[in-house]
C-alpha positions in Angstrom: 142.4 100.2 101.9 141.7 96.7 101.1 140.3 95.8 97.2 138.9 93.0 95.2 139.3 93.1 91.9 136.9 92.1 88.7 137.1 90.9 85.4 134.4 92.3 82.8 134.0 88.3 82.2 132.3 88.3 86.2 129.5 90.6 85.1 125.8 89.1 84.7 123.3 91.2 82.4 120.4 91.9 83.7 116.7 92.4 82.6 117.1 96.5 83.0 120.1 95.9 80.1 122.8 96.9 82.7 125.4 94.8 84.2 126.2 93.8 87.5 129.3 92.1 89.7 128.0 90.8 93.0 130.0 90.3 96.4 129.2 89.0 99.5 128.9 91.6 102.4 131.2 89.5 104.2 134.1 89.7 102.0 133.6 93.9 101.7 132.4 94.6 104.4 128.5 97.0 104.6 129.6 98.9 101.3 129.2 102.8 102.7 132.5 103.2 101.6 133.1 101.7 98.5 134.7 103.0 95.7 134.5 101.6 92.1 137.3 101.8 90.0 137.7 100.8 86.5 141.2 99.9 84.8 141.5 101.9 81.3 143.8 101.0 78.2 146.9 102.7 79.6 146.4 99.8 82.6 145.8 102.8 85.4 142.9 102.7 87.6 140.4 105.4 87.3 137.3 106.3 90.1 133.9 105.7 88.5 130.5 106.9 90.0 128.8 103.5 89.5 125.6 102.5 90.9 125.7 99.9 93.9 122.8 98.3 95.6 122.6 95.4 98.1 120.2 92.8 98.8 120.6 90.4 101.9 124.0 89.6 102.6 125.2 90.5 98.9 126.5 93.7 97.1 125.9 94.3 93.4 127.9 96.8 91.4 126.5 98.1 88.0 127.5 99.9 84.6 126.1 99.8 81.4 128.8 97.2 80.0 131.3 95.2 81.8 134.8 96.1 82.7 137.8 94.9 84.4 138.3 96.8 87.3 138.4 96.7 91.7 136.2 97.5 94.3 138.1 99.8 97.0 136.6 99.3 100.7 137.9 99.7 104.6 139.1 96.8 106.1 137.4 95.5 109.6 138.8 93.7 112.1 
């Protein structure tokens, strides 16, 4: 599997009070099978259940604060 990863510092706060990373679908691909995953203090990557919604050609990955962490997805050819 491909990944991008995130630092918390790419997160935007929004009006709702939860954060959000945003990709482009292009570099992710549609997003049905992404998988969130959020580095912890031991530096290990662990699976998180996040919200993810899309609007246009964009994909928007929230949590309630920001974190450094990838984004897990199948790579098209």
């Amino acid at each position: 599997m491909a990944h991008k990863n995130f630092r918390k510092e790419d997160f935007v706060k929004e009006s709702s009070g939860q954060y959000q990373v945003e990709f482009r679908k292009g570099n992710i691909g549609e997003g049905s099978d992404l998988i969130v995953e959020r580095k912890n203090e031991k530096e290990e990557y662990e699976i998180l259940q996040a919200e993810i919604k899309r609007h246009d050609d964009r994909i928007f990955v929230c949590w309630s604060e920001p974190f450094d962490g990838r984004v897990l997805f199948d790579e098209f050819h």
